[in-house]
C-alpha positions as CSV (number, residue, x, y, z in Angstrom):
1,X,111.0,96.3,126.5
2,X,114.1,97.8,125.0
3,X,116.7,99.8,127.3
4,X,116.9,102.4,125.1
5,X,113.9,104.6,124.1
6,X,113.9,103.4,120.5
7,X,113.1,100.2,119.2
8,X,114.3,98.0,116.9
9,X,113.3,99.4,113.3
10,X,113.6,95.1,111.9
11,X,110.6,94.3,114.2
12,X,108.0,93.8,111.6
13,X,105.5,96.2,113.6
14,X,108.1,98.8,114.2
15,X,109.1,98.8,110.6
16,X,105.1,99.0,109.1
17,X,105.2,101.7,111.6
18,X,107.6,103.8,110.4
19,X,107.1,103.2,106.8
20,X,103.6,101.6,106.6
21,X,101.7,104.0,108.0
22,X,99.6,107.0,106.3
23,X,101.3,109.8,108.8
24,X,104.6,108.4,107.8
25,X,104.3,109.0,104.2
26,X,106.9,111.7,103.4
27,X,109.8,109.1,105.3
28,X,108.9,106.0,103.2
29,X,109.3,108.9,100.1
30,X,112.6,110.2,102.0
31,X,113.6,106.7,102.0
32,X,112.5,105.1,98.5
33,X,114.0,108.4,97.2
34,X,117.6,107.6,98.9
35,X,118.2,104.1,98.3
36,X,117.2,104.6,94.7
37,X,119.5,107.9,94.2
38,X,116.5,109.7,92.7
39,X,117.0,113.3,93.0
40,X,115.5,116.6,91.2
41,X,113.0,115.7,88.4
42,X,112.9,112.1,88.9
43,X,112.4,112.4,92.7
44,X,108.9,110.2,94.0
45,X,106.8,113.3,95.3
46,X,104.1,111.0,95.7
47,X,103.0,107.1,96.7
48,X,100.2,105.6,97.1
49,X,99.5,102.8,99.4
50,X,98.0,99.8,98.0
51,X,96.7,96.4,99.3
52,X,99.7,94.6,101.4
53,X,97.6,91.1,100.6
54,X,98.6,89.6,97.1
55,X,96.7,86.3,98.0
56,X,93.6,86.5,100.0
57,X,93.3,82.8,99.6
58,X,96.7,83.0,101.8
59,X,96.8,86.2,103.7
60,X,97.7,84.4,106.8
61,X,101.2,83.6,106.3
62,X,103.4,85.9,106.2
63,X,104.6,85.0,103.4
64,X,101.5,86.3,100.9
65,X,101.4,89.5,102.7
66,X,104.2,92.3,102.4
67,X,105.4,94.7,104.7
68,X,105.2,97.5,101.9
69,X,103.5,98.0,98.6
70,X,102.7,101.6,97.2
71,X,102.4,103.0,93.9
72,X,104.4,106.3,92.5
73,X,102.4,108.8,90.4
74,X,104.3,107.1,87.3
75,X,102.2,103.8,88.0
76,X,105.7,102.0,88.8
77,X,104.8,99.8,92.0
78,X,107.4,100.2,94.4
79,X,107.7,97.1,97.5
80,X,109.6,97.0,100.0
81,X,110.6,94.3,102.5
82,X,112.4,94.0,105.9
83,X,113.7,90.2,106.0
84,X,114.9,89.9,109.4
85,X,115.7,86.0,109.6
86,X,117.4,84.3,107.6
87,X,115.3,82.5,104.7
88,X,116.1,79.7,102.1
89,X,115.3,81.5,98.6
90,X,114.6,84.8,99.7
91,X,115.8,86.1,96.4
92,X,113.7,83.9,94.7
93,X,110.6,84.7,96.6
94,X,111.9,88.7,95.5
95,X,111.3,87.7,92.3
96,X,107.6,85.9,92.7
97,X,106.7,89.0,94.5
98,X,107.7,91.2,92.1
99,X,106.2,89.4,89.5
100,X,102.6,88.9,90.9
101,X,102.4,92.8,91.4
102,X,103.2,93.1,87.6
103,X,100.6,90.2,86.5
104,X,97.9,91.9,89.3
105,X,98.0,95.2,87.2
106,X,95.9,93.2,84.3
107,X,92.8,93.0,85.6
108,X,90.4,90.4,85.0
109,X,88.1,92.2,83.1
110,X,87.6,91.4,79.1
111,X,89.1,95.3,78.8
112,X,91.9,94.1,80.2
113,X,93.4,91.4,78.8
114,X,96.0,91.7,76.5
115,X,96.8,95.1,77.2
116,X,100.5,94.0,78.4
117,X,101.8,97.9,76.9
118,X,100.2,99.0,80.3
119,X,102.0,97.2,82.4
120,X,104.2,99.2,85.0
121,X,107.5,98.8,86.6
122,X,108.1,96.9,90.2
123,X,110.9,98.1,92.3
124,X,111.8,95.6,95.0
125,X,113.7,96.8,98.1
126,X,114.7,94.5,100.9
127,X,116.1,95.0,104.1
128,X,118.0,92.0,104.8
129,X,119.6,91.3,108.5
130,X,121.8,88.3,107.3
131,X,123.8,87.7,104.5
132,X,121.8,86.7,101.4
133,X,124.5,86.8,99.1
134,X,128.2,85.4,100.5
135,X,130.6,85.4,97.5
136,X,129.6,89.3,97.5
137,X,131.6,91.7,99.6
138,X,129.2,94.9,99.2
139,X,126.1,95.6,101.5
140,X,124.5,97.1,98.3
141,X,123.5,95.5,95.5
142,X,121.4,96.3,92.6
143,X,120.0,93.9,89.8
144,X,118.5,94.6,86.7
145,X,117.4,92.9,83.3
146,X,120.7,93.9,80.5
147,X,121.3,92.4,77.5
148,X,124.8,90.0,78.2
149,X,126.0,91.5,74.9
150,X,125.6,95.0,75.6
151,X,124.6,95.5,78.6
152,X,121.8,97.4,77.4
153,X,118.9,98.2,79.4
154,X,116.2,97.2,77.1
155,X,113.7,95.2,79.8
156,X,113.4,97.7,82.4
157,X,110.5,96.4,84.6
158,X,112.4,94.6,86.9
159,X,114.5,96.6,89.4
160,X,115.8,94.9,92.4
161,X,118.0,96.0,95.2
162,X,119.0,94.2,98.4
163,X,120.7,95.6,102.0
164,X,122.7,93.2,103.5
165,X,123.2,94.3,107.2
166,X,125.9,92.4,108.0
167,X,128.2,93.7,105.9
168,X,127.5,97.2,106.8
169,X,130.5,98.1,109.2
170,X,130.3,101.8,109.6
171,X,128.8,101.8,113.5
172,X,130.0,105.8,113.7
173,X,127.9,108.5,113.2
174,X,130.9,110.5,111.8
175,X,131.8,107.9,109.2
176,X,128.7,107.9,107.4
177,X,129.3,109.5,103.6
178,X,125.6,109.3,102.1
179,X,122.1,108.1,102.8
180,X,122.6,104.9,101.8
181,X,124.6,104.7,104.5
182,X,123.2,106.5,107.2
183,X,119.6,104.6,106.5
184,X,122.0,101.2,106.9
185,X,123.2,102.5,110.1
186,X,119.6,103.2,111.1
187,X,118.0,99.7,110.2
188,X,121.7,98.2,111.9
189,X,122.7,100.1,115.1
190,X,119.3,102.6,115.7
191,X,117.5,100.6,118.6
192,X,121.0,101.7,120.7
193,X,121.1,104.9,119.5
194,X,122.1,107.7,121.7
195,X,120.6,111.0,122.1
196,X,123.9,112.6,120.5
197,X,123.9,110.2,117.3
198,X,120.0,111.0,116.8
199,X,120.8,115.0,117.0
200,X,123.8,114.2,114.4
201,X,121.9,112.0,112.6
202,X,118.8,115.0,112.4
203,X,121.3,117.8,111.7
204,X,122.3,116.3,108.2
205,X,118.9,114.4,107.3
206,X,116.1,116.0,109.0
207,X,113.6,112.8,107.5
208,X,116.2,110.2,109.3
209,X,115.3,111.8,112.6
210,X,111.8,111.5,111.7
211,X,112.0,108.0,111.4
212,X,114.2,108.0,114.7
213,X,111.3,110.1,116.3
214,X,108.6,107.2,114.6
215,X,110.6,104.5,116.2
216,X,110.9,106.3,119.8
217,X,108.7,104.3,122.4
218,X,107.1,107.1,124.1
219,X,105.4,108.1,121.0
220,X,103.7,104.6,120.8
221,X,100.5,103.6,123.1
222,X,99.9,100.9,124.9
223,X,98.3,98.8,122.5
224,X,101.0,99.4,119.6
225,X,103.6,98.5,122.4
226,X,101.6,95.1,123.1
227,X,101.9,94.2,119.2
228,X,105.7,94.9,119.3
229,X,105.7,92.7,122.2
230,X,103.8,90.0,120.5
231,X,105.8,90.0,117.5
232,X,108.9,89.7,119.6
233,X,107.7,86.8,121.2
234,X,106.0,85.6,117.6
235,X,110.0,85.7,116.4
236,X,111.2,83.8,119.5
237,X,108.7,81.4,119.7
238,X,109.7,80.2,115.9
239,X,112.9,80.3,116.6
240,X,113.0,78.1,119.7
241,X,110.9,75.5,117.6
242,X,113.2,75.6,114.7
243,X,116.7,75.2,116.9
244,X,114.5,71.8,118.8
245,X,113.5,70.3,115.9
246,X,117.1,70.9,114.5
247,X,118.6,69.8,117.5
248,X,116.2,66.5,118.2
249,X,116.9,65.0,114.4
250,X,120.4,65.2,115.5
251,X,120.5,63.3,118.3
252,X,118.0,61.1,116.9
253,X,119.8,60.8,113.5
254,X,123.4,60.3,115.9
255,X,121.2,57.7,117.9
256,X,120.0,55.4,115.2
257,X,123.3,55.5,113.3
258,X,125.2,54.3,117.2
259,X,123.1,51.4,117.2
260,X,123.0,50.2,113.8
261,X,126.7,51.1,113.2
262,X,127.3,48.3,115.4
263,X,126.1,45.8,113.2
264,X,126.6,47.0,109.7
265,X,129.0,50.0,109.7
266,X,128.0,53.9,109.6
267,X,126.8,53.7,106.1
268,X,124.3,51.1,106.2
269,X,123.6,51.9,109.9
270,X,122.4,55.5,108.5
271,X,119.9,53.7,105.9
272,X,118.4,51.3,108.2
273,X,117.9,53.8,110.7
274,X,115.8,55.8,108.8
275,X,113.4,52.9,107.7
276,X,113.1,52.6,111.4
277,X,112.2,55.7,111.9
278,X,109.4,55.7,109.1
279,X,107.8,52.2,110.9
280,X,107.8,53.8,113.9
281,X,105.7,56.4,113.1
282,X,105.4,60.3,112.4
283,X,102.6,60.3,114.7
284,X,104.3,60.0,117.7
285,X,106.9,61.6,116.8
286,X,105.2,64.6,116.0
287,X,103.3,63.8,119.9
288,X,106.8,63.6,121.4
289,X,108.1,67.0,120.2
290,X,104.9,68.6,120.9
291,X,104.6,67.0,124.8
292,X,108.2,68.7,124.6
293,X,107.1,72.3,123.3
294,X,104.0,72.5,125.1
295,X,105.7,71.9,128.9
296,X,109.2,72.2,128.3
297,X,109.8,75.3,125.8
298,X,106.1,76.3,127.1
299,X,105.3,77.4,123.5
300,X,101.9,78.6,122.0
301,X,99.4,75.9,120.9
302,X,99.1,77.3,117.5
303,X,103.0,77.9,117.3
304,X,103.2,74.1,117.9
305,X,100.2,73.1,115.7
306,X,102.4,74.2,112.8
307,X,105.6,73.1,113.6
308,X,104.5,69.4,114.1
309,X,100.9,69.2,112.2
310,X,99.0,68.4,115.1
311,X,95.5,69.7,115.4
312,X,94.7,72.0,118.0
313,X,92.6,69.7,119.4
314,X,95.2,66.9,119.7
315,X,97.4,69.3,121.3
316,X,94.4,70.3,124.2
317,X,94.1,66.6,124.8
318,X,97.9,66.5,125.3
319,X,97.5,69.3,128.1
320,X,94.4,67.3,129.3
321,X,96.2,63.6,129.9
């Protein structure tokens, strides 16, 4: 468990927490509200929560369930997303989010079809705790539809905007100039907050320190603390399998090429090596990793099930031999 009293708001549990769930409401508001700089009569007074799953078929994976979906009293559906590792097209996965909540609103009813003037706006928020886009030097980015002419916002159902933690450098309290700001500080730095930056923090943004007060431990039971724990370990687990099978297709990639660099040269050593590799089998390759995960890295069955593609079973008779 974390030293501090908080925990980390980029835990997926911790973050449905704090803006997933019904008592939270008026901070997920707070916090749409802020990062989309609506204020007075185009303010969100109201959301509500709709069905996380966008493919049953799916639901699963994580990635056909979102952390967020809710809908303001406009009709626009508003999602938002904490990405806290680092994924190969996230932005385009944004975008096939954001466009299967605008298809679901037709539904599949004879009324409904054709009825595209009904369609609402999606607003995509994301969280991000890497860098999604490096050739840009701001934290904050927003991305809309304009004509390239002039830059008129005709097609407006499309809103994007992305956090990018890392480039958020502000770690004092005192620096903080707006709520952009101070909610990037939160997602960034709050699991080690102290008890003087919460009471700063609550002083200038009252809904800040409720979301400080959502994410402090001894306001969780036992069982909610469990799923943090599990989720932690979830994160872990996926990461140790990633780095081994990262690491073992080096050495085995740096093996093959030794030995047929010998007789051919680097180039052709490379090619030959990885016909070898097919001949030889996925099979037991796929056996020797998981012998590897299962007693060495101690990982979960079903963790390694889907990281190599063997059955349950197959792994059980592993443990069994």
């Amino acid at each position: 468990m974390a030293n501090s009293k908080f925990l980390n708001p980029k835990n997926d549990v911790a973050f449905k927490k704090i803006f997933a769930s019904e008592q939270n409401q008026d901070i997920l508001i707070h916090f749409i509200n802020d990062i989309l700089g609506l204020r007075g009569e185009k303010a969100i007074e109201h959301v509500s929560p709709l069905s996380a799953v966008q493919d049953p078929d799916i639901a699963s994976k994580k990635q056909s369930v979102l952390d967020v979906l809710c809908r303001d009293k406009q009709g626009s559906q508003i999602i938002v997303e904490m990405q806290a590792s680092p994924q190969r097209g996230f932005e385009k996965r944004a975008q096939y989010y954001a466009a299967k909540a605008y298809t679901q609103q037709l539904k599949k009813g004879k009324k409904e079809l054709g009825k595209y003037h009904n369609l609402k706006a999606v607003i995509f928020i994301a969280i991000c705790d890497y860098t999604l886009f490096p050739k840009k030097a701001a934290y904050w980015s927003e991305h809309k539809l304009l004509d390239q002419h002039t830059y008129q916002h005709d097609l407006k159902d499309f809103h994007f905007v992305f956090l990018e933690l890392p480039k958020f450098k502000k770690a004092k309290i005192d620096d903080l100039q707006d709520e952009i700001e101070k909610w990037c500080h939160f997602f960034k730095y709050g699991e080690k907050a102290t008890e003087r930056q919460v009471a700063a923090i609550t002083a200038s943004d009252p809904m800040i320190g409720r979301a400080y007060e959502a994410m402090n431990q001894f306001n969780w039971s036992e069982e909610e603390l469990l799923a943090y724990e599990r989720e932690i370990k979830r994160v872990m687990d996926n990461i140790a399998v990633e780095d081994y099978i990262k690491d073992h297709a080096m050495e085995e990639g740096r093996k093959k090429g030794r030995e047929e660099g010998k007789k051919e040269g680097r180039k052709e050593g490379k090619r030959e090596g990885r016909e070898e590799g097919k001949k030889e089998g996925a099979y037991d390759k796929a056996l020797h990793i998981a012998r590897h995960m299962l007693f060495r890295l101690r990982l979960e069955p079903q963790t390694v099930s889907q990281a190599t593609g063997l059955s349950l079973e197959e792994l059980q008779k592993l443990k069994e031999a």
